[in-house]
N, C-alpha and C positions, 0 to 999 in steps of 0.2 A: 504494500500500500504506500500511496503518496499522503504528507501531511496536508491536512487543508492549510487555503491560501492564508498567510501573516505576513507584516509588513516586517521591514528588517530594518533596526540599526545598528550599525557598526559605531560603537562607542570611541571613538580616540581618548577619550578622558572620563575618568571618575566622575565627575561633574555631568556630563555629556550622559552615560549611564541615569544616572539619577533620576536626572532630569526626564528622558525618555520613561522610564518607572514610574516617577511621580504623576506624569503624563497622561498616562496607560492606566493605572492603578490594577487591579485586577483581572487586566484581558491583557496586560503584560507579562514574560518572563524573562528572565538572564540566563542565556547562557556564556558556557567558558568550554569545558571540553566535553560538550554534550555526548558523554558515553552512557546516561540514565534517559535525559530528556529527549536524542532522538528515537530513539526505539519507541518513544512513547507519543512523538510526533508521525511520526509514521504509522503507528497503529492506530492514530487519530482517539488515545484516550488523552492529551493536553491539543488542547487546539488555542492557543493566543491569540490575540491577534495583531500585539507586536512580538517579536521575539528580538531581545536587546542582548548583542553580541559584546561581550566587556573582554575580550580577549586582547585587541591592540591597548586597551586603557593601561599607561604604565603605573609604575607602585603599589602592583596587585601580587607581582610575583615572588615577595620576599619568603625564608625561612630565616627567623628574627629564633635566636637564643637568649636567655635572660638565667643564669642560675638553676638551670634543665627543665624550665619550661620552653616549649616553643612556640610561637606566634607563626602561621600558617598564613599565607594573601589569599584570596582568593582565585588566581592565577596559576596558584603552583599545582602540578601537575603529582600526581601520587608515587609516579616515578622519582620525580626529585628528592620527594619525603625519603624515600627509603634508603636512595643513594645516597642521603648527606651521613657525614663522616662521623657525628655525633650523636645519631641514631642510637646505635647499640647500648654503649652508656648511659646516658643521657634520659633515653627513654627509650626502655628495653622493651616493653608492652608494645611499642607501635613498632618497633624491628621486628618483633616475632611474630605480629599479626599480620602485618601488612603484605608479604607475599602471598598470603590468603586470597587478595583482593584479585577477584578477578583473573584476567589472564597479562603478560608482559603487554601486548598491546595494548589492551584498554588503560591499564597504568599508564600508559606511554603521554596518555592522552584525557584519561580523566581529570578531576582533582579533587584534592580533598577538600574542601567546603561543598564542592559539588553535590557530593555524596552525602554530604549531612545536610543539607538542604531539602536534598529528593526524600531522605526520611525514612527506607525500606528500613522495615524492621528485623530482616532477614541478611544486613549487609552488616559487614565488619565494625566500620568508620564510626556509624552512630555510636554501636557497640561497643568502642573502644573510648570516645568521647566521653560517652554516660561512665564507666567505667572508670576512667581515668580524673574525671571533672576538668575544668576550665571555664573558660569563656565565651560566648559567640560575639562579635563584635560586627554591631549590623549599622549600615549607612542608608538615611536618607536625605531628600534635600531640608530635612530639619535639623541634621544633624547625625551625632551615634549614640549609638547606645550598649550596655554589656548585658548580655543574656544571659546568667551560670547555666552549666550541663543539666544539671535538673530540674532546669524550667525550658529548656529548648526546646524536646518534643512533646506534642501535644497531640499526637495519636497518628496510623499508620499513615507516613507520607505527607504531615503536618507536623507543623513545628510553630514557635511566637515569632516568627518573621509576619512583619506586616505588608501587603499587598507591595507597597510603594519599597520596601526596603530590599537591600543585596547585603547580603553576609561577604563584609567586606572581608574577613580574617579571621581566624579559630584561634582559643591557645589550649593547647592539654596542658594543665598541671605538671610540675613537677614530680616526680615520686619520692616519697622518704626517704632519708638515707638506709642504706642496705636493707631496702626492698626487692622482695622478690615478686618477677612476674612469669605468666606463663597463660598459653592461649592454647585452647585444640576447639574445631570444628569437623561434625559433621556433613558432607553434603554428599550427593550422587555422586558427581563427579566435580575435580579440583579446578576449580574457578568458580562453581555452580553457589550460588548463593545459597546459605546455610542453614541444613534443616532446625539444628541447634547449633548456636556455638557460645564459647564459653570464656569468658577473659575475668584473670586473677589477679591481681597484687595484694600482698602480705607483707605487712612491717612490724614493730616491733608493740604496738597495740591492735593490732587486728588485722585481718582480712577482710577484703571486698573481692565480690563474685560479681561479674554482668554476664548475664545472660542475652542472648539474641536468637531471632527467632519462636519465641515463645509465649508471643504477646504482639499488639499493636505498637510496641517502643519498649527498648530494651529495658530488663527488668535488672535493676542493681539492688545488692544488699551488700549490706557491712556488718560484719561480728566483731564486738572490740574486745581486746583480753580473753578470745579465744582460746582455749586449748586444743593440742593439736589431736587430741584424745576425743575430745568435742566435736570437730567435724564432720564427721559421717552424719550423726544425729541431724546437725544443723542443716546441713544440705539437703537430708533425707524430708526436714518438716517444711523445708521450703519448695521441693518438688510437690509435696502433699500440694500446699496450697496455693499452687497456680492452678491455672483453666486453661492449658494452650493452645491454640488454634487447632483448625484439623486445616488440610488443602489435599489437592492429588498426592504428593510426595507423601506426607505421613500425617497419622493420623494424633489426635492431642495423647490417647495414652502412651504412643510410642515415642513422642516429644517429653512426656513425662519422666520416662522409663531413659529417654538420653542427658535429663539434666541431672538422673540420680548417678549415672555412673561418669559422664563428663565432665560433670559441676566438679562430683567427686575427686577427680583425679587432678583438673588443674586447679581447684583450689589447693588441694595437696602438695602438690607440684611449685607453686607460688610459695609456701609456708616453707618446703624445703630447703628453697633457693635464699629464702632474706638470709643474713648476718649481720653479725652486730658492729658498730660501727664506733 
């Protein structure tokens, strides 16, 4: 299928972007490396009617460090996230998830705000966001504003972006000192968006488990002064009381039955890896 007809602008400038948003209000969208939005342009479930190109606007493309958090442009491509050198250290969580994402291609050419925008509740990025906590940092022509990670989504494929605003820049948090992290997902096949997937960090007061796939927007919890003895229980009474979706792929008690022994193993997994610092 062809997308229905949209008018096009190619943003030179931040400003320029906005402006066309502010314009449009809700029959607008941004994109940058439409690897979520064309497929959906195509299959005629977004039809805009402007589609606002912020690709050539420059100052979008930074990966900004501050003390191991990192500030994300909206420009930067998922590729570059995972190539930069500071990654692994820095922030171990988004090193080990992020080859998850997709296939090398689509990295090549998605990015990451991208991806937290579109909102699948079945994709990594949110998942690792909710997870990790930070910021959204969204631009309109009134201005910005900060959005923390757990007030961002607001159900499958929604998020507190306002019609008129572009998530100019992400930051993930920092992680605590010797923190341990650790990610596994299931899916059909590798790149395929995840039936369950599971992302940890463990510090020296507790663990946090984000789940994805298993809800409308990823489900986090945190155990503080956990024992590592305590675990299984906790995971076991948090499988209990979710309601996970069902789809073709699987159905909610087999989603259940993956957060008892995935949750399982990388929050374990995250608890192994911290030390003391």
């Amino acid at each position: 299928m062809k997308p229905a007809a949209f008018d096009y602008v190619r943003a030179e400038t931040l400003e320029e972007a906005l402006a066309a948003l502010d314009a449009a209000g809700e029959e607008a969208r941004p994109i940058a490396g439409g690897q979520s939005l064309g497929p959906m342009l195509n299959l005629r479930l977004a039809q805009p009617d402007v589609l606002v190109d912020i690709g050539p606007a420059p100052g979008l493309d930074a990966i900004e460090w501050s003390d191991g958090a990192v500030t994300v442009g909206a420009n930067v491509r998922q590729a570059a996230l995972l190539a930069d050198a500071g990654l692994p250290e820095r922030q171990p969580l988004l090193a080990l998830a992020m080859p998850w994402i997709g296939h090398v291609q689509t990295r090549a050419r998605g990015t990451v705000c991208g991806s937290l925008a579109h909102a699948d509740p079945a994709a990594e990025l949110p998942l690792l966001f909710a997870t990790l906590g930070g910021v959204a940092i969204a631009r309109s022509t009134k201005g910005a504003r900060e959005i923390p990670a757990d007030g961002f989504f607001a159900g499958m494929f929604e998020t507190a972006l306002a019609p008129e605003e572009l998530l100019a820049a992400v930051r993930f948090d920092a992680p605590a000192p010797g923190a341990g992290a650790a990610f596994r997902e299931v899916a059909e096949r590798h790149g395929d968006f995840a039936i369950v997937a599971a992302a940890a960090v463990a510090d020296s007061d507790g663990v946090t488990l984000g789940l994805g796939g298993v809800d409308d927007m990823p489900v986090v919890t945190r155990w503080s002064g956990l024992a590592a003895d305590d675990l299984e229980g906790a995971v076991m009474a948090l499988a209990d009381s979710l309601d996970p979706r069902g789809d073709p792929r699987a159905d909610g008690a087999y989603r259940r039955r993956l957060v008892r022994t995935v949750g399982l193993e990388t929050a374990r997994r995250a608890m192994e890896r911290r030390h003391a610092v």
